[in-house]
N, C-alpha and C positions, 0 to 999 in steps of 0.2 A: 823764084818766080811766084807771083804772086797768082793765086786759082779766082776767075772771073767768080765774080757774084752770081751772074746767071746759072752757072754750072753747079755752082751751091744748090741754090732753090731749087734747080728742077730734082737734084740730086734728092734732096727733103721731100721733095714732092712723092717722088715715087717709092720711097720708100715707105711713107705717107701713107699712100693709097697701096699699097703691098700689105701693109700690117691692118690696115682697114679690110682689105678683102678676106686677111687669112682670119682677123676677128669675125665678119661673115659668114666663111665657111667653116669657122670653130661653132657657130653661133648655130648654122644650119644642122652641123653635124649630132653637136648636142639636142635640138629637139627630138621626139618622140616619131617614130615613123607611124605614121596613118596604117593599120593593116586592115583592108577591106575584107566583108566577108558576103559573101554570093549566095545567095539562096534563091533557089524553085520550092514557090508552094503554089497549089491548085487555088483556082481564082475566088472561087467559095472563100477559102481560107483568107485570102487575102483581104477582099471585101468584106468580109463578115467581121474577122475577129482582128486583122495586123492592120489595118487602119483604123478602126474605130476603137482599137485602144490604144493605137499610136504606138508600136511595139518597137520598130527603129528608134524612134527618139528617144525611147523610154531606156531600152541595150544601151545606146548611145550615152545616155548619162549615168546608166552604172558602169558602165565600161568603156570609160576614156581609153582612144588611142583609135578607137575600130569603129569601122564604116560599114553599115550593116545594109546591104540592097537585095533590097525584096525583087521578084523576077514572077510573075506570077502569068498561069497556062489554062486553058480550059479543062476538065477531066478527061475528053475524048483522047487530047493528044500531052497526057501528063507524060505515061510512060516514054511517049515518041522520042519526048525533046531531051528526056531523060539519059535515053542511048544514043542520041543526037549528039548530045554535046560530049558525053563519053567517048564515041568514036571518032568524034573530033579531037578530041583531047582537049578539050576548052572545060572539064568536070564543073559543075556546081559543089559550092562548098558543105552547104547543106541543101537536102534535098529531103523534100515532105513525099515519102513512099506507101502508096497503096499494100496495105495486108498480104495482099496477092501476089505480088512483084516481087517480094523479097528476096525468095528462091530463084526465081529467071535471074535478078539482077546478081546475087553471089556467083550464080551459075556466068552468068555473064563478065565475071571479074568488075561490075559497076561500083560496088560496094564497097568503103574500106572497112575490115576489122576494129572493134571497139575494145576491145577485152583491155589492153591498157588501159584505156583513159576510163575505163568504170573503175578497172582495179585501183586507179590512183587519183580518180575524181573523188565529188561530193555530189551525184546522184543516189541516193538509196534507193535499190529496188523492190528490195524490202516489202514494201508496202504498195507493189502495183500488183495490177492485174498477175497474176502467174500465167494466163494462156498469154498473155498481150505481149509479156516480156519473149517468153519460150519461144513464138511464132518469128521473133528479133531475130532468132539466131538459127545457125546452119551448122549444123554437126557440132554442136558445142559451142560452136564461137557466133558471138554476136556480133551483129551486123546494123541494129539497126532498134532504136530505144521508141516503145509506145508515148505518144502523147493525147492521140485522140480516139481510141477506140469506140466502139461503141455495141448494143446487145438488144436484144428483144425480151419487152414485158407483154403479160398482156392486159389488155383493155376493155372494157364492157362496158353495157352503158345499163343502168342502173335502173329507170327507170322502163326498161321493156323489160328485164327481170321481175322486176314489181309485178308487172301486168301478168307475166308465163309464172309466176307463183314459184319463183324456182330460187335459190341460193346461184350467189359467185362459184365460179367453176372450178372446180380444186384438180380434177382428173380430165383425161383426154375421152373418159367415157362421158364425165359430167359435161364437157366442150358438145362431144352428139347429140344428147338429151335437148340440148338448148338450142341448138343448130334446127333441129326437127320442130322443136313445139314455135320457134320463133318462125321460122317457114311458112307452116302451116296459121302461123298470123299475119301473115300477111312480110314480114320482115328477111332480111336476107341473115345467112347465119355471119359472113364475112366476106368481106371482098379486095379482090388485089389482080392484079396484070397476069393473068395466067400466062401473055405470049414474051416477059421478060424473060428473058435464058436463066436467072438468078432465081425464078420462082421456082424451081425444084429446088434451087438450097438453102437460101437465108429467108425466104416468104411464108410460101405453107409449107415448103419443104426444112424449115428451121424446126417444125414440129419434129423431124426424125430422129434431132437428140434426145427427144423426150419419151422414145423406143428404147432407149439406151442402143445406138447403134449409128455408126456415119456411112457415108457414101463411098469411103474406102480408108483403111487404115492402113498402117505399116506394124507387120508383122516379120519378126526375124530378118530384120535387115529389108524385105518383098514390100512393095507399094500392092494392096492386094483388097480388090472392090466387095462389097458387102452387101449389095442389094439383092442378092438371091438366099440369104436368111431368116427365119423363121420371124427375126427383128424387125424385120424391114418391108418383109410380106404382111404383118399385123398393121406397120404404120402406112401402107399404101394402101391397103382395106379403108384403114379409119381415114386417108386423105381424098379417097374415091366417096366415099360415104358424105365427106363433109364438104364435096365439090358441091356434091345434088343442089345444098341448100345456098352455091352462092350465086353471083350474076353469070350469066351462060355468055356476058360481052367477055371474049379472050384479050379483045384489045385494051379493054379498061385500063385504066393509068394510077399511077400510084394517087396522085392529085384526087380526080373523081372518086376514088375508093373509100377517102380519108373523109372527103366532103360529105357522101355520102351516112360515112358515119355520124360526122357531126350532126347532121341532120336530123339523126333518127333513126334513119330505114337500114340499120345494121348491128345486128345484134352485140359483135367481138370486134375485135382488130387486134392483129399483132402491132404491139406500137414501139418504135423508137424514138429516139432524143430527140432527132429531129421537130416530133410533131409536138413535142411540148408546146414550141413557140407557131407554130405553123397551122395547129388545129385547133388545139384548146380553144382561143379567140373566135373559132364558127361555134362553139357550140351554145345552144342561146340561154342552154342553164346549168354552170359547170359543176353542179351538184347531180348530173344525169351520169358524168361521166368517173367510172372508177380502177383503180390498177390493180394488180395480180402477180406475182412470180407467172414465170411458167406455170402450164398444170404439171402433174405428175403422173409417168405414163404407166401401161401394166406392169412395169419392172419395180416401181416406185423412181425412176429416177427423173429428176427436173433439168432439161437442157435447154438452153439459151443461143440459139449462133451469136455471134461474135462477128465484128468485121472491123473498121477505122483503119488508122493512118500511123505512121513512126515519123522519126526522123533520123536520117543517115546522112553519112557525109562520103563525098566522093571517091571513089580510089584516087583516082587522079587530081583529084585537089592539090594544089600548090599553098592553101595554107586549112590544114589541118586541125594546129594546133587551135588557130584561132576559131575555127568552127566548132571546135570543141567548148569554147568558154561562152560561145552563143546557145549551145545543149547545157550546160547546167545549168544559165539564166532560163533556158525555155523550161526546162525542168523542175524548177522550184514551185513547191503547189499553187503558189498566189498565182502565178505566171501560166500555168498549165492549165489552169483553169480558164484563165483570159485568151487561151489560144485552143482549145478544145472545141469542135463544132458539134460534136457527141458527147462522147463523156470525156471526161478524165481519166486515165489510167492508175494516177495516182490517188489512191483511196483520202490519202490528205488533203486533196484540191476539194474535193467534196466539201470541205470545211471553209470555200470560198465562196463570192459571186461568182458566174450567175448561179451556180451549182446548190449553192447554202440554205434552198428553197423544198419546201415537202414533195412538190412534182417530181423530185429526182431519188427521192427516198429508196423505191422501191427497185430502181437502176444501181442502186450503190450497194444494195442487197443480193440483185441479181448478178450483178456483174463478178460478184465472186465465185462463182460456179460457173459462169458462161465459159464458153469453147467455139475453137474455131469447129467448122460442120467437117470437116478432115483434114489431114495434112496438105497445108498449102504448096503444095509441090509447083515444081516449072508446068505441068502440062493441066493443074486446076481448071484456067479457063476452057479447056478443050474440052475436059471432064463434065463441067458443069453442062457444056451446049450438047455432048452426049447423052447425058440424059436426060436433059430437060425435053428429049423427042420422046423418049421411052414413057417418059415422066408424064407428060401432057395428053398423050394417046391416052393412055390407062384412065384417067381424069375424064378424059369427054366418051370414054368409052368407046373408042376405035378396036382398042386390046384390052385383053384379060388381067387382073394383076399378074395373074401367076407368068403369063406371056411379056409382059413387062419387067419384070425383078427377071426372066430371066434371059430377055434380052440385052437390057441395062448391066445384069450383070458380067456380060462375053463384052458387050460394048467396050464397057469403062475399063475393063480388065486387058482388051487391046490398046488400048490409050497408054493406060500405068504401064505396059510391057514396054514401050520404048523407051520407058528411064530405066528401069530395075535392070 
């Protein structure tokens, strides 16, 4: 019997288009999967430095295969979304983590462990910050790599020293000498937000590292506060003392503060990275204005607070790995420096734009020494708005030091007892 022609063709036909689809789906299989990688950074961040140096596209074409989307939040509600999408289980694969945070979030299970992928990456830490790296991590293991820390210098302006006949301020005695004679000319000694909660710790309260002494340490395993010390009684003297001489507005803003200086009518400022870009530009002749370490306080010792940013990657991240190859690109000094809205952590980014500039000299100096103002523990923020009531009375003179250090210190010591 002879087999119909038709019956042929279609026969060819289909197995035609059989070997055509399996070469398709040979074709399909063999390409590269796309792996996306999710990240939350605060919107600062995003607008300032991951768009204007085009940082996706840039990942993008060093690292084919990965889709990099930025996700960006306001500061108010970074942490929120943070445990938002944890308790959703929807994790960010990277996640740009407040200093402060780091401890709630391990405490929280939000955090994955990094200690692999250091140990078999190519980030060296080597050469960052030691407090920046240290504050990463929770009982040994890290959790969470610096990129953008940042610290306090100080600042003075040059020309009303001329006029008070006096020398750059080396000590925290030489800081009151100048505070007074600049007063009595008519000028403020310094000024800042007395009614921020953070002004007892990283503002004029950043001066109490320079007591040699913080708002509470860990001793013997005890989270265990320090404000009722001969250290910290000396440094609330000299912050009562150096209140006299500033603006008596509690509401002042850090904005007006800065302005003010620029202007003139301020004799010091504690200054951060920030206002390189932010003030310098008011001042209308930037030969008035000059920098400083810290002073050095009766101890001799020079302290800095410390504050910025890491990056972590999810517990619950569903691609790890690949968030991991987005931290060694963010981590390479050219790149850390392009993503840094403070400093760099890494003392070799220093050696880049915008960083590679003399304005930051004296941050790449200080920042070796600088320190977080104490253990960032889970209940910090509680800590800080505890005393920043003890803190602020003693300052406008409602309480005594001595009634302060030693309310502050049963306060803060109630707070720390619910962890310890």
């Amino acid at each position: 019997m002879r087999t119909p022609v038709k019956i042929i063709v279609s026969t060819l036909l289909i197995l035609s288009m059989c070997f055509t689809i399996s070469a398709q789906g040979a074709q399909e299989a063999a390409k590269p999967q796309i792996k996306t990688i999710r990240a939350l950074v605060w919107s600062s961040t995003y607008d300032q430095v991951v768009v204007p140096n085009n940082i996706e596209a840039d990942f993008e074409a060093m690292n084919p295969g990965y889709d990099l989307q930025f996700e960006r939040i306001d500061y108010d509600n970074l942490d929120k979304q943070i445990l938002l999408a944890h308790a959703t289980g929807n994790d960010y694969d990277i996640i740009q983590v407040n200093h402060s945070s780091i401890s709630q979030f391990v405490a929280g299970g939000v955090l994955a462990p990094l200690d692999s992928y250091v140990k078999s990456g190519n980030i060296d830490l080597s050469t960052y910050s030691p407090a920046a790296v240290d504050v990463g991590k929770v009982k040994g293991v890290s959790y969470a790599i610096p990129f953008d820390p940042d610290c306090r210098i100080l600042a003075y302006n040059v020309k009303i020293l001329k006029e008070l006949g006096m020398e750059s301020p080396k000590t925290t005695d030489d800081m009151l000498k100048i505070a007074k004679a600049a007063y009595e000319k008519g000028y403020y000694a310094m000024a800042g937000q007395l009614s921020k909660i953070m002004f007892c710790i990283y503002d004029l309260g950043g001066f109490l590292l320079c007591f040699d002494t913080h708002v509470y340490e860990e001793i013997d395993g005890k989270y265990v506060a320090q404000l009722n010390t001969p250290e910290a009684k000396a440094y609330m003297n000299w912050a009562v003392e150096m209140y006299k001489y500033m603006p008596k507005d509690t509401n002042i803003d850090d904005t007006l503060a800065r302005s003010m200086f620029a202007q003139g009518k301020v004799a010091m400022m504690w200054w951060t990275p920030s206002q390189i870009k932010s003030v310098i530009p008011k001042f209308p002749n930037r030969s008035d204005l000059e920098f400083s370490v810290m002073p050095v306080g009766p101890t001799g010792k020079n302290g800095s607070a410390m504050g910025g940013y890491h990056w972590g990657i999810g517990a619950g991240s569903k691609a790890k790995d690949a968030a991991w190859v987005f931290m060694e690109y963010a981590n390479k000094p050219e790149k850390q420096a392009l993503l840094a809205r403070g400093l760099p952590a890494d003392t070799k980014a220093f050696d880049y734009p915008p960083f590679n500039i003399p304005d930051y000299n004296m941050f790449r100096a200080q920042l070796e020494t600088s320190e977080y103002p104490c253990p960032l523990t889970s209940v910090f923020p509680k800590v800080a708005e505890t005393w920043h009531r003890r803190f602020s009375e003693a300052l406008l003179g409602v309480i005594s030091v001595e009634e302060a250090c030693k309310k502050g210190q049963e306060e803060v010591q109630a707070v720390l007892d619910t962890i310890n």
